[in-house]
N, C-alpha and C positions, 0 to 999 in steps of 0.2 A: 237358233242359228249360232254356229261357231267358227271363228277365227281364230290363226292361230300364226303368231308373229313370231321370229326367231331376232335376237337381239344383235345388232350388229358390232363393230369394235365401237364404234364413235358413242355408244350409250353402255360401254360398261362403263361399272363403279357409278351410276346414275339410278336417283331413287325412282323405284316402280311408280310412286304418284307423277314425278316428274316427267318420266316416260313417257305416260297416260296423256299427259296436258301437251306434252308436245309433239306427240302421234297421234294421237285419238280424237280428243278434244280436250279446250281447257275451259273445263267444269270446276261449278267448287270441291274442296277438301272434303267436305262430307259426302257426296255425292261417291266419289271414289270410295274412300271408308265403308259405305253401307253397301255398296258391290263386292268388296273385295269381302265383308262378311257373309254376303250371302252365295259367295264361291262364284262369284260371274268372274272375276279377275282370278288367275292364276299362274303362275310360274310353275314350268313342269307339271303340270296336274296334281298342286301344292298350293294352299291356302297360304301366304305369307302376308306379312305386313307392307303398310304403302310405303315404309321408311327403309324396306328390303333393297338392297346395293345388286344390282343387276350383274350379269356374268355372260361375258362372252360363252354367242350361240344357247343364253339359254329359250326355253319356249314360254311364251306370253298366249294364256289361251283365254279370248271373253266369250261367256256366251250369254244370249241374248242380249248385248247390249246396244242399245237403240235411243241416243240422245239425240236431242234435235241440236244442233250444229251451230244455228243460227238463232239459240236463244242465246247461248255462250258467248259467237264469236265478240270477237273486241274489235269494235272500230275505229282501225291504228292504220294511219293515212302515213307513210314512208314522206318522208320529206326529202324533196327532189332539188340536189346542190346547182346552185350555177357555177357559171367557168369560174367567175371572184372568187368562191369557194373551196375549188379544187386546184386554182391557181397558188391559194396562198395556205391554203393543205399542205402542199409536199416542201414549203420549209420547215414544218414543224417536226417533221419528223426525226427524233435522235437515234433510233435505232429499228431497223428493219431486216427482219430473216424468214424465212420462212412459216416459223409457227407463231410468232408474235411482233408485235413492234410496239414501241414507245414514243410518247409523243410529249411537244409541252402545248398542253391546252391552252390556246388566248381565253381570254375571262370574257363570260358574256352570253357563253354556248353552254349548252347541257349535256351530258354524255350519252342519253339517250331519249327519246322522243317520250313528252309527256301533256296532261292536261293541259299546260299554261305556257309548255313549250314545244314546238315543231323542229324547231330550227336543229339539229342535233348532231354530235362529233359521228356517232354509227353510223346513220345514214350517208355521210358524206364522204368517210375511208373506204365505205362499199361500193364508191365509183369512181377509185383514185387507183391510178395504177401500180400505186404500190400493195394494194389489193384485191391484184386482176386474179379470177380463180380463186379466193379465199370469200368467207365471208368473217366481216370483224365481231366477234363476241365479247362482250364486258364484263370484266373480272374484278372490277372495283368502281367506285363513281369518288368523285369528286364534285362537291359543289357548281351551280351553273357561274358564279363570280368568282369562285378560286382559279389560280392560274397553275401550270405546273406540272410535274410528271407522273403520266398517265399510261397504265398499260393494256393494249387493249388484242384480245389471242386472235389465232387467225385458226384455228380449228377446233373442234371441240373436248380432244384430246389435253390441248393444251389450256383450256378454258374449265377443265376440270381442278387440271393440275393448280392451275392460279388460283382458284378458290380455294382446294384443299392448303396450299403454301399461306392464303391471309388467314384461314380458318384455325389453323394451328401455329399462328402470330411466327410464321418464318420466312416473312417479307416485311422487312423495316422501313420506315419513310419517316424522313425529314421535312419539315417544314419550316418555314422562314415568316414570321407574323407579327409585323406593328402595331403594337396595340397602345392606348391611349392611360396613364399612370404609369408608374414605376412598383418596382417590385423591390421586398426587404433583403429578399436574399438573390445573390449572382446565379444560383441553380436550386431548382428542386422539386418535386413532383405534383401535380394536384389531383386530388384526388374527390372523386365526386357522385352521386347519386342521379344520375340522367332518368326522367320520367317520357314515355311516350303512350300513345293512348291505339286502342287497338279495337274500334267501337267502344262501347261502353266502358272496356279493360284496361285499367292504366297498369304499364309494365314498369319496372323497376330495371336499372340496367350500371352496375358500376364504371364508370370511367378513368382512366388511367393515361396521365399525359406527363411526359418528364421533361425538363425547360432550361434550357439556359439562354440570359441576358448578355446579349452580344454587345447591347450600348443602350445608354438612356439619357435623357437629361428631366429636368421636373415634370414635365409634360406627355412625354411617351418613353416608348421602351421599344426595342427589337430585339426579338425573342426568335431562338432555334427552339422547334417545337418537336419531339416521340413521341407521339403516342402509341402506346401498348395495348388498347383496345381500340374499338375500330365502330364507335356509335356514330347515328347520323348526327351530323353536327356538331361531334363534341366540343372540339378543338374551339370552336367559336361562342358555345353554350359553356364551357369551363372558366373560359377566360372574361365571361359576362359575366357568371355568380362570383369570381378574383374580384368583379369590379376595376377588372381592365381588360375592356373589350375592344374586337380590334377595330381599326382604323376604316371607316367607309364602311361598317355593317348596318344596316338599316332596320335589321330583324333581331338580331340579340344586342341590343343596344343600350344604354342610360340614355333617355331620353330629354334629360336636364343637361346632359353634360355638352359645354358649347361647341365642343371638339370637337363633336361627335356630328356633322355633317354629312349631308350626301355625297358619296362622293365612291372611289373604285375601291375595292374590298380589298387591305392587305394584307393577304394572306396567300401564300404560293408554295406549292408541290413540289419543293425544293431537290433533293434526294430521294431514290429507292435503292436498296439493294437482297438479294435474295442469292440461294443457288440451287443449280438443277444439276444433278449427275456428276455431285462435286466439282461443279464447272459455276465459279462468282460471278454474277452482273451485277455492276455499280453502273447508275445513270443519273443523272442532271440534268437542272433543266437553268438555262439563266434568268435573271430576275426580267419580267419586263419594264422596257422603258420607262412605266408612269412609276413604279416600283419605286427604282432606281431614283426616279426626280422628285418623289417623294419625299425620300430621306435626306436627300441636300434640303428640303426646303425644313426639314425638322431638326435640321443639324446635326443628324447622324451621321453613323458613318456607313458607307454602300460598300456595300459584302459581292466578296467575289470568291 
């Protein structure tokens, strides 16, 4: 049996495995691989690779392919916002157009629905009128306790392009982060060896964060945080092997250190800026509240 798909615009420049997973079914990596070897997958009546970048109207031809659907599927339950929800959604919002919008995430939420979390920013934009006729796609994540600017695309064209723009480090962000000791120098880079595990495979991954101390006193420090690579966690994983982790993390922490209590994670998604078509976006996001009352109670000073 043969089928035969013609590519439409929303999946060029999209890899043939990705294609697969999100037309076809989403089976593992090797399963595609060992098709796409034995010519059931093809492009033009063309053996290609699964890392192959798609092209408007070309032809995607399987044949015999016959997986069962329902060994694959994932069972991912949409979390259904209430009005509190969607009522206190549309202030978040700092910029809204057509292809995308930015928001500043409250802390406490995840950006998209997972094992330990429901409750989720996608699901809730996709019933907000500022998202009527779009569906929101995620072009970067943020922490579920970081607070701050978030951008999230409203088509797939444009959900391309914001990956392609982080991927080739030409979307910049700012961050704003209290962390717990003081630093010797007023600015400077840290640089660092991040490990993750991948089953059995632990990857190696460099990190690159560039910093400067906006105020400090013996006790803590407030730090403008670049980072220049983009691993999960860095920012909060860098600043725990400093031995100055930030304030309210309960995961990369010193666990002797008294300071170091439960409490709201400070750390916030300060700044973005990027550009598209030689046309600059700068966006912001302001500190929240507890942020903000934070620093008076550590005698800082409150950044605006």
């Amino acid at each position: 049996m043969r089928n035969i798909f013609t590519v439409q615009s929303d999946f060029v420049n999209t890899r043939l495995d990705r294609w697969f997973r999100k037309t076809i079914c989403d089976v593992p990596q090797s399963l595609i691989e060992k098709n796409i070897r034995k010519g059931k997958i093809k492009v033009n009546q063309k053996k290609e690779k699964s890392s192959y970048k798609l092209k408007d109207k070309d032809k995607i031809v399987l044949h015999d392919i016959n997986f069962n659907r329902s060994q694959y599927k994932k069972n991912k339950v949409k979390y259904s916002p209430t009005k509190s929800d969607l009522a206190s959604t549309s202030s978040l919002f700092i910029e809204n157009n057509e292809n995308f919008a930015v928001i500043n995430k409250p802390s406490g939420i995840s950006v998209q629905s997972g094992t330990k979390s429901k409750k989720n920013i996608l699901d809730i934009l996709s019933k907000t009128n500022e998202f009527l006729n779009h569906k929101p796609y995620t072009v970067h994540r943020i922490d579920k306790e970081t607070t701050g600017v978030l951008i999230v695309a409203k088509n797939r064209k444009f959900a391309q392009l914001f990956t392609s723009l982080f991927r080739i480090r030409k979307i910049h962000k700012t961050y704003l982060g209290l962390v717990i000791g003081e630093f010797s120098k007023k600015k400077g880079t840290l640089k660092d060896q991040l490990y993750t595990y991948e089953g059995d495979k632990k990857i190696t991954s460099e990190a690159i964060t560039h910093y400067t101390v906006l105020d400090n006193n013996n006790n803590y420090s407030l730090l403008k945080l670049n980072p220049e690579t983009g691993r999960k966690h860095q920012l909060r994983k860098q600043l725990l092997i400093n031995n100055t982790p930030i304030l309210g993390d309960t995961k990369y922490r010193i666990s002797s250190n008294k300071n170091n209590k439960k409490g709201n994670l400070m750390l916030h998604a300060y700044k973005i800026n990027f550009s598209i078509n030689n046309i600059k976006y700068n966006f912001s996001a302001p500190l929240p509240e507890i942020f903000t009352k934070t620093l008076k109670e550590k005698y800082l000073k409150t950044f605006s």
